[in-house]
C-alpha positions in Angstrom: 49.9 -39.6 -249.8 52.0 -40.8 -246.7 54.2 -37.9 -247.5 51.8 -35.6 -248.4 50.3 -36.2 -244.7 53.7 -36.1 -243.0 54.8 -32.8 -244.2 51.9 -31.5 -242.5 49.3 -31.4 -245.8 50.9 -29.2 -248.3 53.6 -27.3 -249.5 52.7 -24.7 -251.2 53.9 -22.0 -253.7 52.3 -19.0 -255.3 51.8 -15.2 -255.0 48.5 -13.8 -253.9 47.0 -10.1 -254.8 46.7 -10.6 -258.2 44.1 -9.5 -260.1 41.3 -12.2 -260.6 43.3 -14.1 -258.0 39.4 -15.8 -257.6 38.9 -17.3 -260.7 41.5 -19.5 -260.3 41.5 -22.4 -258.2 43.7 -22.5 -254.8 45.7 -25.5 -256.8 47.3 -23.0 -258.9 47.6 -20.3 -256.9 49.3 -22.1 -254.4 50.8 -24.6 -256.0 52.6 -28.0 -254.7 56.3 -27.9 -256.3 57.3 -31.2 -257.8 60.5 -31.9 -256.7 59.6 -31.9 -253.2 60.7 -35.0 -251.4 60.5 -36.5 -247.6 63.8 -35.2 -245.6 66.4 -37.8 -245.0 68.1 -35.3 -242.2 67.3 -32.4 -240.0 68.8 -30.0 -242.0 66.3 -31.3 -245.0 63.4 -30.6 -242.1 65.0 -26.7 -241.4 64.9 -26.5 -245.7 61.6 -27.3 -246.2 60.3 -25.7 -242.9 60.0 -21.7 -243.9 58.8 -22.8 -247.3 55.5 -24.5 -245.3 55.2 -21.9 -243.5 55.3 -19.5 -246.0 52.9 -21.0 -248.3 50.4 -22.4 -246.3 50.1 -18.9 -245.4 49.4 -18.6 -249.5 46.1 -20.8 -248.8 45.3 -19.3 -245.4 45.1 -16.0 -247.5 43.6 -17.3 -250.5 40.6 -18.9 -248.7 39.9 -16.0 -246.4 39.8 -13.8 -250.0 38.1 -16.1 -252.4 36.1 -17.8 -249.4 36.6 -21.3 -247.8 35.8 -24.7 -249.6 36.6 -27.7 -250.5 35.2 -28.6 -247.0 37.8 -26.5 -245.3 37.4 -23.7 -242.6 39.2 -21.0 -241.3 39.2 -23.7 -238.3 41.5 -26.6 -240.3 43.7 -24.1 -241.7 44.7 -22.7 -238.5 44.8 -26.3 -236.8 47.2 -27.3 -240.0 49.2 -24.5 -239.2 49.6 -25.3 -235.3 50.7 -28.7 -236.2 53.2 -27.1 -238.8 54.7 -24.5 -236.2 54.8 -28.1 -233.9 57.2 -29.6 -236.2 59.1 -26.7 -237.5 60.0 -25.1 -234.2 63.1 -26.9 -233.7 63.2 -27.0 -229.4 59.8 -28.9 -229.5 59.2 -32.2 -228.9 57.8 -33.1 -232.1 60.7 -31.3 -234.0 63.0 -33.5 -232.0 61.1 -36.7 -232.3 61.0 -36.3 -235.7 64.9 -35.6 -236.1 65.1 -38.6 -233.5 63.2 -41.2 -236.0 64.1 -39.2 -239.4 66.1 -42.1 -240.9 63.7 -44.9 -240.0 61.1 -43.2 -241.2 62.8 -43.2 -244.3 63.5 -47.0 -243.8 59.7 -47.4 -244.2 58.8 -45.3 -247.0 61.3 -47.2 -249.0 60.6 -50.5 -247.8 57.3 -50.4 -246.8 55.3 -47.8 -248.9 54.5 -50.6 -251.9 53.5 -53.4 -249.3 51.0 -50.9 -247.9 49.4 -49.6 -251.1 49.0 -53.3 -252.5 46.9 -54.1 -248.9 45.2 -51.1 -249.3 44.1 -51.6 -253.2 42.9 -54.6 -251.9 40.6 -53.2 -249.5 39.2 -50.1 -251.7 38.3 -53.0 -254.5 36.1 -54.7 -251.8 34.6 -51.4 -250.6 33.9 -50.2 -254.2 32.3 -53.2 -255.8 30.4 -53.5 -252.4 29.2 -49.6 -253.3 28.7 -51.0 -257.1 26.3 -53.3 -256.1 24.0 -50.7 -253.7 24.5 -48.5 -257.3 22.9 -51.2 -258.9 20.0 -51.4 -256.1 19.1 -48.4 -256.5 19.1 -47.8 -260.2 21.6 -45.3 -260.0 23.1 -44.8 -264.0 26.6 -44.5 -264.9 26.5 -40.6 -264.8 25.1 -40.3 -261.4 27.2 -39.6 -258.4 25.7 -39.7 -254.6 28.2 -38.1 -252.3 26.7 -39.9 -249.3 27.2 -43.5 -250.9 30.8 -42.3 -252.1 32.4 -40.5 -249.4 33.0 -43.0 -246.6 34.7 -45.2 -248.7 37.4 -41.6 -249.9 37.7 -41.3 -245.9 38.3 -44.6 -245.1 41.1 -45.4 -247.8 42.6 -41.9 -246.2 43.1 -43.6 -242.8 44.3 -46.8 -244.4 47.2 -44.9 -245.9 47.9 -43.5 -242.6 47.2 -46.3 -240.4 49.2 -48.9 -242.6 52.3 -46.2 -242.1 52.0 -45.8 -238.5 52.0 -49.8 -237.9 55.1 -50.2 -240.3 56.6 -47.1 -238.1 55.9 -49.2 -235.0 57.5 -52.6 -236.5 60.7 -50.8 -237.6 61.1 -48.4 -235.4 59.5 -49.2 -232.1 57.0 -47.1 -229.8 58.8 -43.8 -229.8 58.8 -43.6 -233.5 55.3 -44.4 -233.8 53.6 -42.2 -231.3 55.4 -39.3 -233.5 54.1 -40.1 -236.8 50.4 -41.0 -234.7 50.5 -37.6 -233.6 51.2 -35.8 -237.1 49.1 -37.8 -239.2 45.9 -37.2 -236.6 46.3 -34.1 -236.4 46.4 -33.9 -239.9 43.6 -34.8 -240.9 42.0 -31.7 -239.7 41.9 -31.5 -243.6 40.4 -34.6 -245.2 37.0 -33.3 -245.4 35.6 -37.0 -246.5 35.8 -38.0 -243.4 33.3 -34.9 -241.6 31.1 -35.4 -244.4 30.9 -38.9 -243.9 27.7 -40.8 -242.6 29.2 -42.8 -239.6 26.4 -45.5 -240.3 28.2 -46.3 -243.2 32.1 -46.0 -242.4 30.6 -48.9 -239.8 29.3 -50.7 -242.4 32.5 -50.6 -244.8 34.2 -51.2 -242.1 32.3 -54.1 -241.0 32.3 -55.6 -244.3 36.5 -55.8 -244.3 36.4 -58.0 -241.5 39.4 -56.2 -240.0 41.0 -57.4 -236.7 40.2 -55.3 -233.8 43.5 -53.6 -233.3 43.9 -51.9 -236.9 40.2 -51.3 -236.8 40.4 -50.0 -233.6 43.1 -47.4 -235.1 41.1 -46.8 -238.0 38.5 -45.1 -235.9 41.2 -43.5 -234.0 41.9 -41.8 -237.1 38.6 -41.2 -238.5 37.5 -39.6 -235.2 40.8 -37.9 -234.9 41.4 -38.9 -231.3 
């Protein structure tokens, strides 16, 4: 997931104009190679860079034939595209910060990574049973789903995943480092649609039930909101 956020939400890999191009979902059309791993080096960044581009050009096109969904619009996919230009043009600022703070990055993801998804397992197993039992309130059965109940909890583990990242970016690697990987991972989540489908009430109420402290909820919501 950290990687999947930090190379800008997708690489992707298909051909579109096909007949019955429709019927199949954009996860095979486009699909995400896997052998793709985070780049150690800039010249890893200018590898990967015309294969985003190319292929999130591949969803841009499938959605605007077969329609948007998935709780993405037109809207996302062009935002995920600015912030992919962002990193990929190689005077910008991002480009450099992220050839600037490549190899710490990389000093988190392997040090760091399992840390973060133990703390964060942690925290979803509080949030689910808590859901469990308002299941149980409501006579919900096994089979039965409610979106609304579900969602907030999808959305926050999202922002955990980020949030835990960016914090281990700004222990290692200092302030630079982590206003970088701030910047890519909120504006990234133009496409975690859990989060705008979310009721806010209860994203509070999860969130009040963690008992976090005030800094890393405050960042949370930083990342919720996108801000």
């Amino acid at each position: 997931m950290l990687l999947y956020a930090f190379l800008v939400l997708g690489v992707w890999n298909g051909v579109l104009g096909s007949d019955g191009l429709c019927d199949e979902p954009e996860y095979l059309v486009c699909k995400f190679p896997g052998d793709i791993k985070f780049p150690e080096t800039e010249e890893d960044i200018n590898r990967l860079c015309p294969i985003i581009i190319q292929n999130l050009d591949c969803l841009k096109d499938y959605f605007g034939k077969c329609g948007f969904q998935s709780g993405l619009t037109e809207d996302k996919v062009h935002k995920l595209k600015e912030i992919t230009d962002d990193v990929c043009r190689e005077d910008s600022p991002l480009h450099l910060g992220v050839v600037r703070n490549i190899g710490c990055f990389n000093e988190v993801l392997e040090n760091d990574e399992e840390s973060c998804k133990r703390y964060i397992s942690s925290k979803v197993r509080k949030m689910r049973n808590y859901l469990y039992d308002i299941e149980a309130e409501r006579g919900y059965n096994d089979d039965y789903y409610d979106p609304q109940l579900w969602q907030p909890l999808l959305c926050i583990k999202d922002a955990f995943e980020m949030s835990c990242f960016i914090s281990k970016v700004s222990e290692r690697c200092g302030s630079d480092a982590k206003d970088i990987a701030s910047e890519i991972m909120t504006r990234a989540t133009v496409a975690y649609y859990a989060c705008s489908a979310s009721s806010e009430e209860m994203i509070t109420e999860l969130l009040e039930l963690l008992e976090l402290e005030l800094e890393e909820e405050s960042l949370l919501r930083r990342i919720i909101r996108r801000e």
